[in-house]
C-alpha positions in Angstrom: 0.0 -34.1 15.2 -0.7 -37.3 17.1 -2.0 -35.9 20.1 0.7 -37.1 22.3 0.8 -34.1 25.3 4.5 -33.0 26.5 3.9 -35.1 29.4 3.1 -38.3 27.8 6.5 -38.2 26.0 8.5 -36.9 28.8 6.8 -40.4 30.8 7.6 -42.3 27.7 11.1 -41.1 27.0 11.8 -41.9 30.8 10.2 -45.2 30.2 12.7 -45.5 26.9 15.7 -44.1 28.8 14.7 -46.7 32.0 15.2 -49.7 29.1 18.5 -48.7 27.7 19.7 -48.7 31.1 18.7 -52.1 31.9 19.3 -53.5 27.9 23.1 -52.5 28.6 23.6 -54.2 31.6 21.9 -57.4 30.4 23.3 -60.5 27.9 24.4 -60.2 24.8 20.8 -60.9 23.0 19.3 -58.2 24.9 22.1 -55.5 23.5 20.7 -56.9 20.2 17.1 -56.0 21.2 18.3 -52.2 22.1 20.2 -51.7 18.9 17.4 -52.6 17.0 15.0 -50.1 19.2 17.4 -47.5 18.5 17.7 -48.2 14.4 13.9 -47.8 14.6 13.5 -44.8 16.7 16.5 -42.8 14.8 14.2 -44.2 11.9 11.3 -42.7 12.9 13.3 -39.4 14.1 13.9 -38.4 10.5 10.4 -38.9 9.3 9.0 -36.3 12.4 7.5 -33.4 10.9 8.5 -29.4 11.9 5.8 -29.3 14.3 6.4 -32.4 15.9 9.9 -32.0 16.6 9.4 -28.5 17.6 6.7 -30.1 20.4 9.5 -32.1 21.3 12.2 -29.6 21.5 14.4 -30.2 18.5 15.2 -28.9 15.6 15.5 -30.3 12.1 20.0 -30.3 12.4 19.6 -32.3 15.8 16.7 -34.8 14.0 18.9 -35.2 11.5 22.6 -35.6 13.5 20.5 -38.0 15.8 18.6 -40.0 13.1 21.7 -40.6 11.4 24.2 -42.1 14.2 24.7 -45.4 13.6 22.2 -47.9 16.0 25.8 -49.4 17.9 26.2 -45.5 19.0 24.3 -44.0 22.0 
């Protein structure tokens, strides 16, 4: 475990959600920037271990259908 509480990654996944919203409505080189964030964090989403997705509220089927969309795909 990291030590990240709940409420540090509800702030951060506000944050995350706060900077799609804006990535879509910018240019074309910013859509870039989001795809990339999303390859690495659906990267990073199929590494998690059992306890940390279940401190996030997911389980290992979700991880997995999540982690494997391609980036293009919200």
């Amino acid at each position: 475990m990291n030590g990240m509480s709940d409420v540090r990654l509800t702030l951060h996944g506000q944050e995350l959600e706060a900077g799609q919203a804006r990535a879509m409505s910018a240019p074309t080189r910013n859509r870039w920037s989001l795809f990339w964030h999303r390859r690495h964090t659906r990267k990073v989403l199929l590494e998690l271990t059992a306890e940390q997705l279940r401190d996030i509220g997911l389980t290992a089927e979700q991880a997995r259908q999540e982690g494997l969309k391609p980036f293009w795909r919200s």
